[in-house]
Steps between C-alpha positions, in 0.01 A plus 500: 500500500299529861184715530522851614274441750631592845271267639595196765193237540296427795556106567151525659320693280578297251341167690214712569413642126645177299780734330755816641351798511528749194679719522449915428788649228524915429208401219261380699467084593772291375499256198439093591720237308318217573621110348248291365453139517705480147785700665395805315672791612155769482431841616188665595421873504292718799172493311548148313259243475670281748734742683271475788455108501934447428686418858867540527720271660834648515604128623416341186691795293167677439620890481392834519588801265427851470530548119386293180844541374630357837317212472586448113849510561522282732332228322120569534185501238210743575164289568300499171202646710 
């Protein structure tokens, strides 16, 4: 299942920040599916301890969502923090 994000990355924004650009859904800033170094598949929350820290690399099949549920279907556990 892709994101519902109509959303198509900036190549150089992303050089520039170290990760695309997050995206805005109807709800307000979108979810970030970030993989760990264990190949976790994790998302983070607006308003999450590390939701601000997490870069996305759509490249490395990093993703962004607009719904918990959205991200739980498609394979993705909610950061414990």
């Amino acid at each position: 299942m892709q994101p519902a994000v109509a959303f198509a990355p900036n190549g150089t924004a992303a050089q520039n920040t170290g990760g695309d650009p997050t995206p805005n859904c109807a709800t307000g800033p979108a979810i970030k599916g970030n993989i760990n170094a264990k190949g976790e598949k994790i998302f983070h929350v607006p308003g999450g301890k590390y939701y601000d820290s997490v870069r996305i690399d759509l490249k490395d099949g990093e993703k962004f969502f607009c719904t918990e549920s959205e991200a739980t279907s498609a394979g993705w556990r909610k950061s414990s923090q």
